[in-house]
C-alpha positions as CSV (number, residue, x, y, z in Angstrom):
1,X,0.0,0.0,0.0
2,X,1.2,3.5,-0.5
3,X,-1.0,5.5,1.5
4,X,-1.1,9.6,1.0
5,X,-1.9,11.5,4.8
6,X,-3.8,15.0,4.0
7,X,-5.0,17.2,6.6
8,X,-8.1,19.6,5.3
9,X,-5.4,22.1,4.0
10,X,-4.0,19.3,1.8
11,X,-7.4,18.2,0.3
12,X,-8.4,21.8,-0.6
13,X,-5.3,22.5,-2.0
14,X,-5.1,19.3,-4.1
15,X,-5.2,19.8,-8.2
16,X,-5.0,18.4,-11.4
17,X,-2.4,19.1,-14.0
18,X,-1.7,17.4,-17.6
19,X,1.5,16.9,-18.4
20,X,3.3,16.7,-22.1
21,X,6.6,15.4,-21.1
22,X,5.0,12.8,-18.7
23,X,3.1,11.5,-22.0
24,X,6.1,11.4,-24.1
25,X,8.0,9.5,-21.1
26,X,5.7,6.9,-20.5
27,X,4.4,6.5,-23.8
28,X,7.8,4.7,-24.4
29,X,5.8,1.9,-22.8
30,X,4.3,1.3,-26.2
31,X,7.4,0.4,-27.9
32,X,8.9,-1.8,-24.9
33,X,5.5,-3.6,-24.1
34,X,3.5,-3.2,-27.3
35,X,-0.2,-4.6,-26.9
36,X,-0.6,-3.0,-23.0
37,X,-2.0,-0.3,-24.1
38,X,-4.2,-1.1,-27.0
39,X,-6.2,1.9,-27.5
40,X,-2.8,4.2,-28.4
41,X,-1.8,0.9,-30.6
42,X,-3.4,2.4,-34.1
43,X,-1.7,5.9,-33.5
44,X,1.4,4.4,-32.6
45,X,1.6,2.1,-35.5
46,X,1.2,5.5,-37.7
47,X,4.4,7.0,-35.7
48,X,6.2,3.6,-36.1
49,X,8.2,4.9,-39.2
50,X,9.5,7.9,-37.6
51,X,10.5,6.3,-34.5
52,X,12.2,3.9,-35.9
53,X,14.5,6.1,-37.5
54,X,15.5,7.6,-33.7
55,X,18.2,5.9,-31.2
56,X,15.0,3.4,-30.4
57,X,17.4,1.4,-28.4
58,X,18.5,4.0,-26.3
59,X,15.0,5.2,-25.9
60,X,13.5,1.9,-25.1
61,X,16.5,1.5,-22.5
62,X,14.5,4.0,-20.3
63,X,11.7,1.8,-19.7
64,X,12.1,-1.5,-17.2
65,X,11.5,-5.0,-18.9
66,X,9.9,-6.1,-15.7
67,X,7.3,-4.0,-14.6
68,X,7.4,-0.9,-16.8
69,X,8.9,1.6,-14.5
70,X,10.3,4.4,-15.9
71,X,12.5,6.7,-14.0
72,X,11.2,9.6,-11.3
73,X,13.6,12.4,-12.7
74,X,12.0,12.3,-16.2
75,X,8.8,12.7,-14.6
76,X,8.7,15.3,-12.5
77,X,5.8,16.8,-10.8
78,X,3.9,19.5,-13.1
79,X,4.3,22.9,-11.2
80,X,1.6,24.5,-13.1
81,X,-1.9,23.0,-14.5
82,X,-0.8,23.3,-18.5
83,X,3.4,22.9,-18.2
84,X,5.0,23.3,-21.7
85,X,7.1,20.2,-22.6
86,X,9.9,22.3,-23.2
87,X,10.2,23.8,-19.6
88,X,9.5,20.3,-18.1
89,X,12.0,19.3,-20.0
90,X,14.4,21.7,-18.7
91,X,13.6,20.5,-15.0
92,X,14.9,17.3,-16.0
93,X,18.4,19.0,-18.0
94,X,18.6,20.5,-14.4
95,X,18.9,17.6,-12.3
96,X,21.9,16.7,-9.9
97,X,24.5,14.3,-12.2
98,X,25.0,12.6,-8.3
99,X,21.4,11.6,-8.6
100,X,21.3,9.7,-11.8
101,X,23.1,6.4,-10.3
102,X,20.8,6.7,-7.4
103,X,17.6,7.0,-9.9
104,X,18.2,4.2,-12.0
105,X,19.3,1.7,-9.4
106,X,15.8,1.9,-8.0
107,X,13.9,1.9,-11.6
108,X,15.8,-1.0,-13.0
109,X,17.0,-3.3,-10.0
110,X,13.6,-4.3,-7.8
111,X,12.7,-6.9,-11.3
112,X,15.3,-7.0,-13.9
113,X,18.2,-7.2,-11.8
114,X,20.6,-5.4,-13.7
115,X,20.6,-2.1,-15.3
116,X,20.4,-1.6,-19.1
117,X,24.2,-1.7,-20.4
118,X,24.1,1.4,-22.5
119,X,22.6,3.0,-19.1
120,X,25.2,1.6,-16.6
121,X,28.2,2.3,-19.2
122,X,26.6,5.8,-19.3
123,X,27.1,6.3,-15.4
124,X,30.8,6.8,-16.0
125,X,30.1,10.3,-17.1
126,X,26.8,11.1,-15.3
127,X,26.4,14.8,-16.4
128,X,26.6,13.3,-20.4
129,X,24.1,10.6,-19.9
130,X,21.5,13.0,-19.0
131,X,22.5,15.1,-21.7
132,X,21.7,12.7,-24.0
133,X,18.5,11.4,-22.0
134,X,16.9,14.8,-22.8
135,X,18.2,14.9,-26.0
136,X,16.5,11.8,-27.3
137,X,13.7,12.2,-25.3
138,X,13.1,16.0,-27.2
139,X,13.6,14.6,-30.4
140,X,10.9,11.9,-29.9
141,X,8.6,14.4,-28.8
142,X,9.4,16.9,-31.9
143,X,9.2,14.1,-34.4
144,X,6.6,11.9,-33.3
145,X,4.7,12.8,-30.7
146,X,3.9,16.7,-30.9
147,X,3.2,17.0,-34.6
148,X,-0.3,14.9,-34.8
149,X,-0.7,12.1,-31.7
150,X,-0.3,15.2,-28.6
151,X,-2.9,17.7,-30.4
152,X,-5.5,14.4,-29.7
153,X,-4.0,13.4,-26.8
154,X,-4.4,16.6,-25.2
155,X,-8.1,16.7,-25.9
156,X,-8.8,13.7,-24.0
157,X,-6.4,14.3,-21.1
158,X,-7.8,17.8,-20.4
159,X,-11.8,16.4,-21.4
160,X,-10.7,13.9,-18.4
161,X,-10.2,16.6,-16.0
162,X,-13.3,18.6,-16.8
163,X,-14.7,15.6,-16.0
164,X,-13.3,15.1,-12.4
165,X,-13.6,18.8,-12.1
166,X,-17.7,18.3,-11.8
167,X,-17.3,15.4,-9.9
168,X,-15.8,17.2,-7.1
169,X,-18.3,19.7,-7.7
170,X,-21.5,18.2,-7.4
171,X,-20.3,15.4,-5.4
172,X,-17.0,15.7,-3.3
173,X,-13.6,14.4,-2.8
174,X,-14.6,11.2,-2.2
175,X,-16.4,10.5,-4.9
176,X,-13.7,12.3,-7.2
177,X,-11.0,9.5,-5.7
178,X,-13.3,6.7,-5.9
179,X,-13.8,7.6,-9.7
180,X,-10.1,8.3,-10.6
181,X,-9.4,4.5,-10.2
182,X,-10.1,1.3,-8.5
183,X,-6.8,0.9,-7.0
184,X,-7.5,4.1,-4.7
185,X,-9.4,4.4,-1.3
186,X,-10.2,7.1,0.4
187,X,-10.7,6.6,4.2
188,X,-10.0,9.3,7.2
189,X,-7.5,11.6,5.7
190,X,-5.7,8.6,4.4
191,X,-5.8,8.5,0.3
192,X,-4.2,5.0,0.0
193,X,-3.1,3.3,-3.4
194,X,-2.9,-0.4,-3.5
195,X,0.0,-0.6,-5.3
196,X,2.0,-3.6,-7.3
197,X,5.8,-1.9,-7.3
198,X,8.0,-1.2,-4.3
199,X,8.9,-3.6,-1.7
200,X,7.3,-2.4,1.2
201,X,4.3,-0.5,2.3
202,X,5.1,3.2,2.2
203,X,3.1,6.6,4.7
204,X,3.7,10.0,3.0
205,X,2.8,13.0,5.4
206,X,1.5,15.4,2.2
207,X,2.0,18.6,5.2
208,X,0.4,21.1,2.5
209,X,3.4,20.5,-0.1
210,X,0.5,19.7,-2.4
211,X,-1.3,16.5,-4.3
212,X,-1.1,17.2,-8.0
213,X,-3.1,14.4,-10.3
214,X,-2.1,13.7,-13.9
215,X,-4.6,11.6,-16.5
216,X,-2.2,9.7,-19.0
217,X,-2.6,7.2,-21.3
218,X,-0.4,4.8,-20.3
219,X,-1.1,3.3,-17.3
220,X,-3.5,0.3,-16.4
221,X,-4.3,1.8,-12.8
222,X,-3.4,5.0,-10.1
223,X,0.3,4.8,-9.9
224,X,2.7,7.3,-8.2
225,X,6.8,8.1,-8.0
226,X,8.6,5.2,-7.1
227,X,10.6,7.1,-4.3
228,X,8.3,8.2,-1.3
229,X,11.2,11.3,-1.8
230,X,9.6,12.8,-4.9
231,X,6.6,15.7,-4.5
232,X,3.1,14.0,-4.1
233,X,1.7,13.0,-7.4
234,X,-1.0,10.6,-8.3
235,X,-0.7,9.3,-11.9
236,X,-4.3,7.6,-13.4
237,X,-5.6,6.3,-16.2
238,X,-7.7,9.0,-18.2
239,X,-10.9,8.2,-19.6
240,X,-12.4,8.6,-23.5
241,X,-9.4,6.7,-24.9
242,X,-11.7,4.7,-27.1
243,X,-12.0,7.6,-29.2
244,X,-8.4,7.2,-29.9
245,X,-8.2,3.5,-30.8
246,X,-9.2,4.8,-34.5
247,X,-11.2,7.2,-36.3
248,X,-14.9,6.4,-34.4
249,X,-17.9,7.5,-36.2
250,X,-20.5,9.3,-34.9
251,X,-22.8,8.0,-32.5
252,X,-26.5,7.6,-34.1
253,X,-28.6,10.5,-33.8
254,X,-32.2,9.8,-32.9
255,X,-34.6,10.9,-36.0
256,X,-36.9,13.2,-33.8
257,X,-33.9,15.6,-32.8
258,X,-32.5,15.9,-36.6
259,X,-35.7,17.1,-37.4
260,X,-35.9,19.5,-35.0
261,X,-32.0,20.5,-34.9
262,X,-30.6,19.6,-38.5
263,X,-28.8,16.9,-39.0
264,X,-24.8,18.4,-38.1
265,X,-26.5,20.3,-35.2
266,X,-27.8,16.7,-33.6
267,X,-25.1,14.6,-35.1
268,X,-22.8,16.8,-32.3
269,X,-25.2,17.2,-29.6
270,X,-24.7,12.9,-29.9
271,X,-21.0,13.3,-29.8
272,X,-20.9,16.1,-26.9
273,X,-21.9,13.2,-24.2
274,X,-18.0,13.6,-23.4
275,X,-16.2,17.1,-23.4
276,X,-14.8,17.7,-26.6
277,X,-12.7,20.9,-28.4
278,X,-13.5,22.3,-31.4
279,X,-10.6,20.6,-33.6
280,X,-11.6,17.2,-32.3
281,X,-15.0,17.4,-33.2
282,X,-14.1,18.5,-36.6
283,X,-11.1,16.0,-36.8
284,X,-13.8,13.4,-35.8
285,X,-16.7,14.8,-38.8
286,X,-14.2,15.2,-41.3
287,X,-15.5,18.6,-41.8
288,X,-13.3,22.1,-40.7
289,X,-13.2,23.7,-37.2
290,X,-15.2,26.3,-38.7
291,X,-18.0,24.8,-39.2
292,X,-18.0,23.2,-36.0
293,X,-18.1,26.3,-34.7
294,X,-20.5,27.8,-36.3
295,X,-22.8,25.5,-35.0
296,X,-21.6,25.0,-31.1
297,X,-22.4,28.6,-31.3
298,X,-25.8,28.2,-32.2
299,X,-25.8,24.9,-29.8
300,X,-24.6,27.6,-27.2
301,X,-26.5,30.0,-27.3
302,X,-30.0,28.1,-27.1
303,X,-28.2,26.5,-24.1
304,X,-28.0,22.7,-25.5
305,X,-24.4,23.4,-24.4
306,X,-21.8,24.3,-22.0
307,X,-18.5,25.2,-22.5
308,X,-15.1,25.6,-20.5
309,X,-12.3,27.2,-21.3
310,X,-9.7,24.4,-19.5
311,X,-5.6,25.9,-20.1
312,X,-5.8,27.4,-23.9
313,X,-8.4,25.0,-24.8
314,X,-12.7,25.3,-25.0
315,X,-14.6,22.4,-24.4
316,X,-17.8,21.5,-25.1
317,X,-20.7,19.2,-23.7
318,X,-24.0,18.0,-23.4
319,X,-26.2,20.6,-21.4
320,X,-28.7,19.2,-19.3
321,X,-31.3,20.8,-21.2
322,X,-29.5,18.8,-24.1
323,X,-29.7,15.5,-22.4
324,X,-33.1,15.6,-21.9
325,X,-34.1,15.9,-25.4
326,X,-31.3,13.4,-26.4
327,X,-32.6,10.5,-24.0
C-alpha cells in the first residue's frame, strides 16, 4: 500500500495538471510492451516509421522489462496545471548528475536485476548521460509525438479533468477519488493506493506540499513516483481513450432531434456526451473547425451546451437541457 496523509489544507489545495513530457516518457511503454495499451496501438503504428529512425534502443532503454517503471527524474511533478514540454523538460536538464546512479538503481534493480548496459556504461560520465536522455527524449517528442498524436492526446487528457472537475463539484472528494481509479481508497484523511511496485508499504505525510493528479494514457491503474522522496503526485488512467483506438464514427442521432435541430446540429449534440474541443470534433466529422463552430455557437446560445475554457483549450458538452431531449 502507498498511503497519502492529507490534513483539510492538503485536500483543498489538491489539483489536477496534464503533463506533455509525462506523455512522451511513458508512452515509451508502447514500444517496450506493445499490446498493453491497445487503445494508443493504431496511433502508434502511424508513428512507427518515424521512431524507428530515432536511437530506439536508447529510448526503449529507459523503460524496465519487468514492470514498466520508468525513472522519477523524467517525470517530474507538473508545477503548473498546463506545463510546456519544453520547460518540463528543462527541469529534468537541471537535475543533480549525483542523482542519476541513485535514480536508475531503483527503476531497474527491484525486477530485472541489472541495469540496461548502455545506461550503466553511461554512469561513467553522469552529467553526459543526462544530456543525451533529454536529447533523445526531445527529439521523440518533436518528431513523433507533438506534430499529430499530442494535439488528440491533449483533448482527452484535459476532457478527463473537466470531468473530475464536476465530480468534485457536485459530489466531493470522495467520490472524485473513488472515480479516478479502483486501486485508490479514500478513508480518514488517508488516500491510500494499493499498489504492485515497491517492496514495502510506504506513509507520506502530504503537510500542504501539495497533491497534483495527472490523466495519461499509459497506465493500467493509479500509480505514483517510485521514491516516497519525490513531491506528491498521483498518476491515473484517463478516460475517453476509445476515441483514440481509430477514427470512431459518430454516435446515431435519434430521428426526432434531426428534425428539430438539423442533422450536423444533432449529429454533435450525440457526440458532446464527453467534453470535446472544437478541432476534435471537426477532426472526428471530417469537416473544418469552422464549421464546427459555427454551429456549437448556435448549440450555445440556445443552451443545448456548455462550454469551459480548460488551459488554452474550449470544451464543449451536453447541457442538461440537451440530455433531456437526447434521451
Amino acid at each position: 500500500m502507498h498511503r497519502f496523509r492529507l490534513g483539510l489544507d492538503d485536500l483543498a489545495s489538491a489539483s489536477f495538471a496534464c503533463s506533455p513530457l509525462q506523455e512522451a516518457v511513458l508512452s515509451l511503454r508502447m514500444w517496450k510492451h506493445p499490446g498493453v495499451y491497445t487503445w494508443q496501438s493504431a496511433w502508434f503504428e502511424r508513428i512507427r516509421p518515424e521512431f524507428e529512425r530515432l536511437d530506439t534502443g536508447f529510448l526503449c532503454s529507459l523503460v524496465a522489462t519487468g514492470n514498466r517503471y520508468v525513472p522519477d527524474f523524467l517525470t517530474p511533478r507538473p508545477t503548473t496545471p498546463f506545463p510546456d514540454f519544453h520547460a518540463e523538460l528543462a527541469v529534468v536538464r537541471a537535475t543533480g548528475p549525483e542523482r542519476l546512479a541513485g535514480e536508475l538503481e531503483r527503476t531497474f534493480l527491484p525486477h530485472d536485476r541489472e541495469l540496461p548496459a548502455v545506461l550503466a556504461a553511461g554512469l561513467t560520465d553522469p552529467a553526459r548521460l543526462l544530456a543525451r536522455i533529454a536529447d533523445a527524449v526531445e527529439e521523440y517528442w518533436e518528431r513523433c509525438l507533438a506534430p499529430g498524436w499530442w494535439p488528440r492526446a491533449r483533448a482527452v487528457l484535459h476532457a478527463d479533468i473537466v470531468h473530475r472537475s464536476r465530480i468534485l463539484a457536485e459530489r466531493g472528494a470522495a467520490a472524485l477519488f473513488t472515480d479516478l481509479d479502483g486501486r485508490l481508497l479514500w478513508a480518514d484523511g488517508v488516500l491510500t493506493i494499493r499498489k504492485d511496485w515497491g517492496p514495502d508499504d510506504t506513509d507520506v505525510t502530504v503537510d500542504r506540499r501539495g497533491l497534483v493528479f495527472t490523466p495519461t494514457c499509459f497506465a493500467r491503474g493509479a500509480l505514483t513516483s517510485i521514491s516516497a522522496d519525490h513531491p506528491p503526485m498521483i498518476t491515473y488512467p484517463a478516460r475517453g481513450q476509445a476515441a483514440m483506438a481509430g477514427t470512431p464514427q459518430p454516435p446515431p442521432t435519434p430521428l426526432a432531434l434531426e428534425q428539430l435541430l438539423g442533422a450536423p446540429k444533432a449529429r454533435l449534440l450525440a457526440m458532446l456526451g464527453e467534453p470535446a474541443c472544437t478541432t476534435d470534433l471537426a477532426a472526428r466529422l471530417g469537416v473544418t473547425p469552422g464549421a464546427v463552430s459555427q454551429h456549437l455557437g448556435v448549440l450555445f446560445a440556445t443552451r443545448l451546451v456548455t462550454r469551459a475554457r480548460h488551459g488554452r483549450m474550449v470544451l464543449y458538452a451536453r447541457s442538461p437541457l440537451a440530455d433531456e431531449l437526447y434521451g
